[in-house]
Each structure stands twice: as C-alpha cells, then as structure tokens.
C-alpha positions as CSV (number, residue, x, y, z in Angstrom):
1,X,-48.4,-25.7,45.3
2,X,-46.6,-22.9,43.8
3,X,-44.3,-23.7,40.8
4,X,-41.1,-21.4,40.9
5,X,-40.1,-20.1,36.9
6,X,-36.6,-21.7,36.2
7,X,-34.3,-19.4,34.8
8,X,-34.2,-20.4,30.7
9,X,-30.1,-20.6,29.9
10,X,-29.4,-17.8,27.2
11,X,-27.7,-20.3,24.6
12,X,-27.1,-17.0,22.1
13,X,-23.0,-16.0,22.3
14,X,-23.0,-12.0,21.4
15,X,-21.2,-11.9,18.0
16,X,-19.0,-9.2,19.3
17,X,-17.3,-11.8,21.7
18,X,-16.0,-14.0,19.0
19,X,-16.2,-11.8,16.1
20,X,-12.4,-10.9,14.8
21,X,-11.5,-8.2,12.9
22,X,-12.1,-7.9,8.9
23,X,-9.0,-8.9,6.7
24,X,-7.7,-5.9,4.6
25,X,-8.7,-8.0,1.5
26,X,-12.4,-8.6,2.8
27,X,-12.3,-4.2,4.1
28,X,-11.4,-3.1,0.5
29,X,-13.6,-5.7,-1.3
30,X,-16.6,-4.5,0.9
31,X,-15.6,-0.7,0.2
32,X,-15.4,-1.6,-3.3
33,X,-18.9,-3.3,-3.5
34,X,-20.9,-1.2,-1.3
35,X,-22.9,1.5,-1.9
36,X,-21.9,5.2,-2.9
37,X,-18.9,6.5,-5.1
38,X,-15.1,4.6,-5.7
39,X,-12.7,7.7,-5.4
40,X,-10.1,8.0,-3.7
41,X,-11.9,10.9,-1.5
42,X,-14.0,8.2,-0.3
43,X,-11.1,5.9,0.3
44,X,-9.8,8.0,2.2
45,X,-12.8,9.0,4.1
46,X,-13.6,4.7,4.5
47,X,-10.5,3.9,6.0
48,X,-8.5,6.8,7.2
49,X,-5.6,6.5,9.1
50,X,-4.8,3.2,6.8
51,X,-5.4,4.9,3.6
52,X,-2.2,6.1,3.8
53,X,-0.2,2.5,3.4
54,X,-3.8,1.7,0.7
55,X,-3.2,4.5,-2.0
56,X,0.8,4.0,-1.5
57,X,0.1,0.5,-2.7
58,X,-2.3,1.5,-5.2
59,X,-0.5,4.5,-6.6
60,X,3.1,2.3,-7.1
61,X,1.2,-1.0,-8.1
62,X,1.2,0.5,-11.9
63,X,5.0,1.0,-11.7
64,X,5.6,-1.9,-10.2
65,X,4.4,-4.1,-13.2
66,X,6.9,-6.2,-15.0
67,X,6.4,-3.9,-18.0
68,X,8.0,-0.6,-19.0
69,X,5.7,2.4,-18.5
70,X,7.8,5.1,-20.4
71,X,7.8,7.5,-17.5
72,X,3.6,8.0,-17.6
73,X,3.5,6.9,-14.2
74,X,5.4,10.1,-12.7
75,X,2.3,12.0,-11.8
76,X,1.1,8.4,-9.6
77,X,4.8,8.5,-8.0
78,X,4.3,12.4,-7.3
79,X,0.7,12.0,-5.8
80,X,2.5,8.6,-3.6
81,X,5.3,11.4,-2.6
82,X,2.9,14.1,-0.9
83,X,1.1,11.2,0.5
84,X,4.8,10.1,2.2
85,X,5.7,13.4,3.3
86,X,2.1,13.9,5.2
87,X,2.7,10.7,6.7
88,X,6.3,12.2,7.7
89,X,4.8,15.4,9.2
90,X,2.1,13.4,11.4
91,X,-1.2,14.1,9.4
92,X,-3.8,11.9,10.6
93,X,-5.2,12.1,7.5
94,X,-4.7,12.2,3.8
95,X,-5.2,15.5,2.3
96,X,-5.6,15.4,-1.6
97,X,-6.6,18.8,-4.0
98,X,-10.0,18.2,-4.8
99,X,-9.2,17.4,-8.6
100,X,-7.4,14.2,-7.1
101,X,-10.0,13.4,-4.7
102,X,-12.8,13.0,-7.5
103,X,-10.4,10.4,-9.5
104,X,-12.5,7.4,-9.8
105,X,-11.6,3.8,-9.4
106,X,-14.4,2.4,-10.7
107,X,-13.6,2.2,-14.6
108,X,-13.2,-1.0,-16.6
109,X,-8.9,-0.7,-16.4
110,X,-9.1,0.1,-13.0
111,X,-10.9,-2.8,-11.9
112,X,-9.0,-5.2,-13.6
113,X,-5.9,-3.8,-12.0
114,X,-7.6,-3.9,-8.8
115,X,-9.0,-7.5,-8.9
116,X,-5.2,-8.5,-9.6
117,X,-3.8,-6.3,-6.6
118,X,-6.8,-8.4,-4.5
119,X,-5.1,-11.6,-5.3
120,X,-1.7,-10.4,-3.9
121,X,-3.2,-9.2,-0.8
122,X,-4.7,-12.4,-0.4
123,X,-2.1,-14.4,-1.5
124,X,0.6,-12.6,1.4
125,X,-2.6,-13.0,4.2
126,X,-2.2,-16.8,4.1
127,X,1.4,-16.5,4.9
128,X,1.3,-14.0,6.9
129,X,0.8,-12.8,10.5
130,X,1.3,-10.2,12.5
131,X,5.4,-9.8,13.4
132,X,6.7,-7.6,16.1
133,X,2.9,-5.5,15.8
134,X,3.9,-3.4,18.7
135,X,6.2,-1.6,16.0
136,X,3.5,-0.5,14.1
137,X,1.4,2.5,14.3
138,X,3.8,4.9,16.3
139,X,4.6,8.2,15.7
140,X,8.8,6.6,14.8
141,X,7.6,4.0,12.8
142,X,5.5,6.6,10.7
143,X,8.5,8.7,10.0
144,X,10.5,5.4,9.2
145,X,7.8,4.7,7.1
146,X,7.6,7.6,4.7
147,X,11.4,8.1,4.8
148,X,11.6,4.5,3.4
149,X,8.5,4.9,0.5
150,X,9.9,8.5,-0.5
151,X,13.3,6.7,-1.2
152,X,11.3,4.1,-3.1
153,X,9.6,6.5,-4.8
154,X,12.0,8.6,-5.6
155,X,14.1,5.2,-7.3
156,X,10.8,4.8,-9.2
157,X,10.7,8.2,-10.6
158,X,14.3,8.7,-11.5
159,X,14.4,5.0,-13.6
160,X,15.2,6.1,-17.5
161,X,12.1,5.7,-19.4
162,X,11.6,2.1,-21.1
163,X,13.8,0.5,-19.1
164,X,11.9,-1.4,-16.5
165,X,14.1,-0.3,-13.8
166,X,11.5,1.4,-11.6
167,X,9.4,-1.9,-11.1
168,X,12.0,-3.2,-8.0
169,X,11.3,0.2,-6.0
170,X,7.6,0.4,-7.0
171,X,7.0,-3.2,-5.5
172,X,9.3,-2.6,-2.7
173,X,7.0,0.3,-1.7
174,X,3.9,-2.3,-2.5
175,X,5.6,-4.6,-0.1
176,X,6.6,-2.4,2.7
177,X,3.1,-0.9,2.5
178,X,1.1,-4.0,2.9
179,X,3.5,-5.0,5.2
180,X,2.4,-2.1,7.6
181,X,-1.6,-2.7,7.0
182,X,-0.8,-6.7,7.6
183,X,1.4,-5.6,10.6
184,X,4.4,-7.6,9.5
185,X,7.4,-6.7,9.9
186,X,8.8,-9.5,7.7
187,X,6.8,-8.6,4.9
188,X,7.8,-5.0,5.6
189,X,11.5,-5.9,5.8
190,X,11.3,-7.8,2.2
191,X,9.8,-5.0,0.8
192,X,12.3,-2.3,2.2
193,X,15.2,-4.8,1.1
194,X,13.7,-4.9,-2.4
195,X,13.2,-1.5,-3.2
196,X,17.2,-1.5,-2.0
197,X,18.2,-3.6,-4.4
198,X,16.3,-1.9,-7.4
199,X,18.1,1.3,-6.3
200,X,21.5,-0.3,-6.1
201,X,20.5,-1.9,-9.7
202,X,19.7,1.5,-10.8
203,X,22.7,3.0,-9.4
204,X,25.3,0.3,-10.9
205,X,24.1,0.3,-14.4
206,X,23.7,4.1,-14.1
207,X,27.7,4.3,-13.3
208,X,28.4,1.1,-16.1
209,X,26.7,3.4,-18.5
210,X,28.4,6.7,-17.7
211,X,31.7,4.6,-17.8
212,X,31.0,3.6,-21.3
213,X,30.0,7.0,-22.5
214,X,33.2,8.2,-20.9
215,X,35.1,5.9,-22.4
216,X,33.9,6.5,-26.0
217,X,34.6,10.0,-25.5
C-alpha cells in the first residue's frame, strides 16, 4: 500500500503582510542609534524626501523654546529658509554647502534637545492620525508648504531680540512640519494658525510701540 505525502499547512504569515510602517518617532530614534555618523548630511541622505519637514522641525525647535534667544538663532532660521525655498522650487532633495552638511547632532546639548523634541513627536502620534492624507505629498501642497514655513520663519527672524516673540512662529513651523510627516492636516492647520497669531502678536505690539515712540516725540 502506497501512503500519499499530505501536504504540511505553512502556519508562518510573511512579516511583510502584516507589518505597518515605522512611526516617525521609532524612524528617527533608529537613525539616531544606528550605526555610522549623526549630521545632517546623513539625515538627509536616511530619509530624503522627508528631511525636508525633519530639519524644518529641528532647525525652529531652538526658537520655538519658551526662552528668549537674543537673536543667536538667525543663522538656524536662515539655513530653515533655503530649506523652504528648495521645497518651493520642487527639489527632491535637500541640498546643504558642505560646511552645513558635516554639522553634527551628536553632542551632549544636542541630544538633550533631541530627546525632548522625541517626546513631542510621540506625544502628537497618540492623538493623531492621518487627516485628509491625499493632501499631502503633491507638488501644490509643497509650494503651500514652504510659502507657509518661510512666513513662519521670516516672523521668527524679524522678533526684537530678548523679547520671546519668535517662539509662536518657530512652533507654528514645528507644528505645521510634523503635521506634514504625520499627514494631518489638523495638526498642520494648528500649526499654520499659530504661527498666525505670533505674527499678528508681533505686528500689534510692533504698531503699540511705534505709537508710543510717536507720541513721545
């Protein structure tokens, strides 16, 4: 009597199947403790077309601390401008002089700063989800995108020095940044209406202040 081999059921799932993409806090926490350097040339190399929303949030996170930075920050709003207008022209890509490129963000400072932007990101993923995703990663929403950050920026920068009035722009940009990595546009819409209300802030006690000089004169 001939015995016929039964078929064994294959019991093992592929991982690929049920496997769902990384969060952005698990992506950068696995860039920033695997192997080779931490600049922001190989950022941009890791994550490419997203590096551009990344080193927007990391370049304006300083600014948008609750302290006054006395206008050191300007060469971080500058760098987070160029980055804006490349995302305005359509680079794929970041494209940083090589002196910026080498800039590490390894250091002691950098890592505490870092470890505290990590608990933001993963305090906005448990609340959020992705909103109206199809708006996202279009050649319009790009150029909406940058318009909106180089306004931001450009709040940042202006804000006198001391005065603590470039933190609502700089976290407007933060917001409207992670917004666009998380693909929501609620976050995104919170942080554009943020950075609005810094500006407007600016601009009121800009014109209170130029009152008062004009009326002492």
């Amino acid at each position: 009597m001939t015995l016929k081999a039964q078929p064994i059921p294959n019991r093992t799932m592929p991982a690929a199947a049920h496997s769902e993409p990384l969060a952005l806090s698990a992506q950068l926490e696995r860039w920033l403790t695997g192997e080779g350097d931490r600049t922001l040339g190989s950022l941009v190399h890791a994550f490419g077309d997203k590096s551009f929303a990344i080193l927007l949030v990391l370049l304006l996170g300083v600014p948008a601390l609750p302290l006054p930075t006395g206008g050191v920050t300007h060469v971080f709003e500058l760098i987070a401008a160029l980055i804006a207008l490349e995302l305005i022209a359509g680079r794929h890509e970041v494209w940083l002089p090589e002196r910026w490129r080498a800039l590490e963000l390894a250091g002691p400072r950098q890592q505490r700063f870092i470890a505290g932007l990590m608990r933001l990101i993963r305090r906005l993923e448990r609340y959020s989800r992705p909103r109206l995703r199809f708006l996202f990663h279009r050649r319009f929403t790009d150029i909406v995108f940058g318009l909106l950050a180089i306004v931001g920026i450009a709040g940042a920068f202006l804000a006198p020095p001391f005065s603590g009035l470039d933190t609502l722009p700089a976290l407007g940009v933060v917001l409207l940044s992670l917004g666009v990595l998380l693909e929501d546009a609620l976050v995104a819409l919170v942080g554009s209406l943020l950075g609005t209300v810094g500006i407007s802030l600016e601009l009121a006690l800009g014109a209170a202040a130029f009152h008062g000089i004009s009326s002492i004169l």
